[in-house]
C-alpha positions in Angstrom: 16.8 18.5 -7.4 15.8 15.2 -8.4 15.0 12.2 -5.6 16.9 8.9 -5.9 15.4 5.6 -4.4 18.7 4.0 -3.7 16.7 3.1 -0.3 13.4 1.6 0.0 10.7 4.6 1.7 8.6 3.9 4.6 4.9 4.5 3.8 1.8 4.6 6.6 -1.6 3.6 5.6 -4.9 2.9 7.6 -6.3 -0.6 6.1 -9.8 0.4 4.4 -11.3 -2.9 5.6 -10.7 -2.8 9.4 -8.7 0.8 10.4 -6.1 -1.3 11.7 -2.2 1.3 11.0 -0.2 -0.8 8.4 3.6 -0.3 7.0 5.4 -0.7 3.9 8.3 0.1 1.8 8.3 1.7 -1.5 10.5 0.8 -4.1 12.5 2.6 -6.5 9.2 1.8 -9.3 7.0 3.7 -6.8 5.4 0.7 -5.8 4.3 0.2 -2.2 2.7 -3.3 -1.0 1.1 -3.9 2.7 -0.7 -6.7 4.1 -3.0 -6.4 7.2 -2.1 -8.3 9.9 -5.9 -8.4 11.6 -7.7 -9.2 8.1 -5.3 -10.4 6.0 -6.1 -7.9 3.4 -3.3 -6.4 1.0 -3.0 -3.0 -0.5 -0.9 -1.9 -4.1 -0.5 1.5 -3.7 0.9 2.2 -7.2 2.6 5.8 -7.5 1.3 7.2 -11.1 2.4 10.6 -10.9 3.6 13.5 -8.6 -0.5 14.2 -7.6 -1.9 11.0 -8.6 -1.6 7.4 -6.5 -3.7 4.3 -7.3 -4.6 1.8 -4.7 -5.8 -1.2 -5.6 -7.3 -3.6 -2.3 -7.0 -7.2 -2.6 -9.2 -9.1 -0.5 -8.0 -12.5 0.5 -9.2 -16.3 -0.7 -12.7 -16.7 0.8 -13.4 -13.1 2.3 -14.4 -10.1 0.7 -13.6 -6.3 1.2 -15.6 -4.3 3.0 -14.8 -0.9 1.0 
């Protein structure tokens, strides 16, 4: 049975930088972005393959990630 993405897919993380529960939608590419609302950092959670997910943590304009 193959999945379709005709909706966008909720997706809970923890931010990395502050622990603080974040949301966001994935899309039918398999890409997922969030934003932290306490430290303003995002997260690309990129969906590579059925066991492998990359996240990438962007820091914002004068701060710096703490992971």
């Amino acid at each position: 049975m193959k999945q379709t993405f005709s909706e966008w897919i909720p997706v809970e993380r923890y931010c990395c930088n502050c622990g603080k529960k974040m949301i966001g939608y994935r899309d039918k590419e398999g890409v997922a972005r969030m934003q932290c609302t306490r430290c303003q950092v995002s997260i690309v959670s990129i969906r590579k393959s059925r066991r492998r997910e990359q996240i990438e943590v962007i820091a914002p304009v004068g701060q710096t990630a703490l992971a």
